[in-house]
C-alpha positions in Angstrom: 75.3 171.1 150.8 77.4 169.9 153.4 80.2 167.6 152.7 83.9 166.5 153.8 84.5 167.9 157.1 81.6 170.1 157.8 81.5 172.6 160.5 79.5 172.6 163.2 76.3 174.6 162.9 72.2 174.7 164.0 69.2 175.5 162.5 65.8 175.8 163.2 62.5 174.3 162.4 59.8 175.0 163.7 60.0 174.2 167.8 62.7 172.2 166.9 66.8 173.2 167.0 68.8 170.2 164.9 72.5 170.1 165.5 74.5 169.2 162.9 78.2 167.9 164.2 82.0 168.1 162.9 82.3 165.3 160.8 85.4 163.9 158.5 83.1 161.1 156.8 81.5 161.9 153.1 78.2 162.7 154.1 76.3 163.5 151.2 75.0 161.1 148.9 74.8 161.9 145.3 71.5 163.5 143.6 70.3 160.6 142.3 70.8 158.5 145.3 69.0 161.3 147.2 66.0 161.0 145.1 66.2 157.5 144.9 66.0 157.5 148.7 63.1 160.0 149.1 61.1 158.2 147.1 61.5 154.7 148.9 61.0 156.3 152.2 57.5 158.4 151.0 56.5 154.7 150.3 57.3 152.8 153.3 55.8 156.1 155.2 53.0 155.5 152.6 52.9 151.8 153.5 52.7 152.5 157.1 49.7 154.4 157.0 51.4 157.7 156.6 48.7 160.1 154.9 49.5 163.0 152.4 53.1 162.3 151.5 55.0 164.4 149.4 58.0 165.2 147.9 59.6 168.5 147.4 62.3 168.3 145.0 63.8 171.4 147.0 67.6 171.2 144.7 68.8 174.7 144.5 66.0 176.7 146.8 67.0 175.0 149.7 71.2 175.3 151.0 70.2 172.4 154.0 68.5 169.7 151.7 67.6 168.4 148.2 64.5 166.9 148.5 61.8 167.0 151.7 59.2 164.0 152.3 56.3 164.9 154.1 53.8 163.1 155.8 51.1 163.0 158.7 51.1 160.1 160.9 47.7 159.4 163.2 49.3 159.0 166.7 52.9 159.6 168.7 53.4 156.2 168.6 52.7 155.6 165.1 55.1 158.7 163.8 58.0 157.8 166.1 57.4 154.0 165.1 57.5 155.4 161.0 61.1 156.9 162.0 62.3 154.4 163.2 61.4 152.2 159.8 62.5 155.2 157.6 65.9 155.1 159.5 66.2 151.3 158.9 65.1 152.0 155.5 68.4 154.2 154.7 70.6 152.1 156.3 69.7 148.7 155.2 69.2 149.9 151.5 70.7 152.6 151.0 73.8 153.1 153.6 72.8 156.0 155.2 73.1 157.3 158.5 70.6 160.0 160.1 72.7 162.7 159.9 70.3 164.4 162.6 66.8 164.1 164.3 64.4 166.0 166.3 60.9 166.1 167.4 59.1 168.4 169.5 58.3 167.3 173.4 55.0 165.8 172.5 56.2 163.7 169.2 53.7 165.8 167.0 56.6 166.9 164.4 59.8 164.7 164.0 62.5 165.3 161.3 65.0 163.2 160.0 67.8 164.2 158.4 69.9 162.4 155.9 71.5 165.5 154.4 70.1 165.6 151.0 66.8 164.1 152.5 65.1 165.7 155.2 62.1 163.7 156.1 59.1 165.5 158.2 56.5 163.7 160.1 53.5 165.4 161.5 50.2 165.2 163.3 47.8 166.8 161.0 47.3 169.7 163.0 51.0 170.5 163.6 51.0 170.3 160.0 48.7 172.4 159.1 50.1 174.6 161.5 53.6 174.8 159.8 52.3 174.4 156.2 55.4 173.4 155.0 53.7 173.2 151.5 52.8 176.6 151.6 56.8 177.3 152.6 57.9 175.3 149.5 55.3 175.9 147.2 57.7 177.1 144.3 59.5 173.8 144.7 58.2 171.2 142.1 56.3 168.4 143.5 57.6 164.8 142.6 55.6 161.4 141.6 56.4 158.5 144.1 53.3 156.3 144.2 54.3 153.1 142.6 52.1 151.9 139.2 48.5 151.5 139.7 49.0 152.6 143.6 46.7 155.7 144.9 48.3 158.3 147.5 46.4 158.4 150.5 45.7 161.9 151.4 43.6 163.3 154.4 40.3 163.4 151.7 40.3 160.2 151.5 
């Protein structure tokens, strides 16, 4: 995880490069701030018509990120429009800064990353493309819906 002066470094997703700059500020939030995070963003995506979000709790398989939030928007506009709330989301509520961003020419996969939340947002079929759920299938998957709530998924 990256932390107190961090060096400069890239890596890929996908059609997408993310930079990641010199920084001297603390940026990693704690664990349970992470999660805490993760799983108020995969329910504002959720409340913005996101479908099929999910959680990866990705702690110890992954050395970029604890915990991944996917989801599929319908349109460019909608995704990019999602970002922008999941952005205001961490700030406002949590005191986070988007460490990094990146979407591909067409808006059809944008990431946000808040260090120890990386969120994805896709167009179904760049999704299904990428199958990120296939990629981090051995990471466990965690409950976000709130109490009586149903996770909208592509079947309905």
């Amino acid at each position: 995880m990256l932390s107190h002066g961090a060096a400069v470094g890239f890596f890929v997703i996908g059609p997408a490069i993310v930079q990641h700059c010199d920084t001297e500020a603390e940026i990693s939030v704690n664990g349970e701030s992470g999660r805490e995070f993760a799983i108020a963003a995969a329910r504002q995506m959720s409340d913005l018509h996101c479908e099929d979000v999910r959680i990866f709790d990705v702690r110890g398989l992954s050395p970029l990120t604890n915990f991944l939030v996917i989801g599929s928007g319908t349109s460019d506009r909608q995704i990019k429009a999602v970002a922008d709330h999941v952005s205001d989301l961490a700030r406002e509520q949590f005191n986070l800064e988007r460490f990094a961003g990146e979407r591909d020419t067409a808006a059809t996969w944008l990431v946000l990353d808040f260090i120890d939340v990386m969120v994805h947002l896709f167009e179904p079929a760049t999704r299904a493309h990428y199958d990120l759920e296939m990629l981090w299938g051995d990471a466990p998957f965690m409950e976000w819906s709130r109490h009586g709530q149903h996770r909208k998924t592509v079947e309905g």
